[in-house]
C-alpha positions in Angstrom: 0.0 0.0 0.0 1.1 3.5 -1.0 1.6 6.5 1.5 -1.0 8.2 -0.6 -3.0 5.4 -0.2 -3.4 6.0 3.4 -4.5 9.6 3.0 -7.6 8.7 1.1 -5.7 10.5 -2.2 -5.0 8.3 -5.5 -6.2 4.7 -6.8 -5.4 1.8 -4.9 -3.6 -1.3 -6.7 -4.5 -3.8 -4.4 -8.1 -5.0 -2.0 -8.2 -5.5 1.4 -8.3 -9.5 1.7 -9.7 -9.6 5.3 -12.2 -6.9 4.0 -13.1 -9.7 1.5 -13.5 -12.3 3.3 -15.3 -10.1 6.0 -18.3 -9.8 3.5 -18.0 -13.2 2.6 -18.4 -14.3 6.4 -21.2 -11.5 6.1 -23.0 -13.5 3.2 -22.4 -17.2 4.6 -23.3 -16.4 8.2 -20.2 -17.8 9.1 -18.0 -16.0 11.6 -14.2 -15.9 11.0 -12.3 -18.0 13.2 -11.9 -16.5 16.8 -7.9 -15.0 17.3 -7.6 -14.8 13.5 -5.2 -12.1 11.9 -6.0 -12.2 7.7 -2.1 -11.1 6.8 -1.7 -10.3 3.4 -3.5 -8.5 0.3 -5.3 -9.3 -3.1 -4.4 -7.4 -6.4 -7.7 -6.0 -8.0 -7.1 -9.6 -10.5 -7.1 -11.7 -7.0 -3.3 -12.1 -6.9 -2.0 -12.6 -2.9 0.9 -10.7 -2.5 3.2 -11.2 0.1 3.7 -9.4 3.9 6.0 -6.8 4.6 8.2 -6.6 7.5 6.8 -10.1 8.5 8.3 -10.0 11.9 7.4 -6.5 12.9 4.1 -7.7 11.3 3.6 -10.3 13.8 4.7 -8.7 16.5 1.9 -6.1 16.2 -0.5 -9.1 15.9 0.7 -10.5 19.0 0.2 -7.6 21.3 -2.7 -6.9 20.0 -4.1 -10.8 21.4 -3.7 -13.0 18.2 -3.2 -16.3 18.5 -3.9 -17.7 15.2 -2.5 -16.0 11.6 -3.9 -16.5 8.2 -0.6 -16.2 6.2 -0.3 -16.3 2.2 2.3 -18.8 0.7 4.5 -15.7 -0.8 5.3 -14.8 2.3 6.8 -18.6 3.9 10.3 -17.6 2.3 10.5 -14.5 5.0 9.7 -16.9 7.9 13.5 -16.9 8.6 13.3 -13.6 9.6 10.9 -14.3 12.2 12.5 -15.1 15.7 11.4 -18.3 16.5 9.8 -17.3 20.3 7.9 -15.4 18.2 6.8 -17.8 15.6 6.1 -20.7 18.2 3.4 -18.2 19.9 1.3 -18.7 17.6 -1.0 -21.0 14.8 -0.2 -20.5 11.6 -1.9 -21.6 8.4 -0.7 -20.4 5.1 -3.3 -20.2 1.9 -2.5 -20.2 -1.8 -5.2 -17.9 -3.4 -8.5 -15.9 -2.2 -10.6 -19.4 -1.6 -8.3 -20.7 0.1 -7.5 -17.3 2.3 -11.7 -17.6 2.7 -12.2 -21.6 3.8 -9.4 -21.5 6.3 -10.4 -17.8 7.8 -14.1 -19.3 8.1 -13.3 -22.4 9.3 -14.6 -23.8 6.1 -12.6 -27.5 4.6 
């Protein structure tokens, strides 16, 4: 996401998965998975695109309470620079694409 992004100024490249999948849970009356953090984003096509800054990533997730993370596949190559007392605190499931991001978040198989 782009600075101007944040300030509500330019076009966007890429959706909001857990916004997705929010209105998908929405639609199914099915809640997400209690704990979840959605990590990751969707191009406008549905391409997942990787996290940034994994590690700071999931250390934000962890003071804010999370105990399980939805992570996309792009992203298991940065694992390494996760520390692993980190890593171990919590559940982690990776997906491949936006159905996949949507079954495990809802608890769907």
């Amino acid at each position: 996401m782009h600075i101007q992004d944040l300030q509500g100024v330019g076009v966007t490249s890429g959706l909001s998965l857990a916004a997705f999948i929010a209105m998908c849970s929405g639609a199914l009356k099915k809640p997400i998975q209690s704990q979840m953090v959605v990590l990751g984003s969707m191009s406008i096509g549905g391409t997942i695109t990787k996290v940034e800054e994994l590690a700071s990533t999931l250390q934000v997730c962890f003071d804010a309470g999370a105990k399980k993370i939805l992570l996309p596949m792009a992203s298991a190559a940065d694992i390494g620079t996760v520390p692993p007392e980190l890593f171990a605190k919590f559940q982690i499931s990776f997906y491949q694409n936006v159905e996949d991001a949507v079954f495990k978040a809802l608890g769907v198989e």
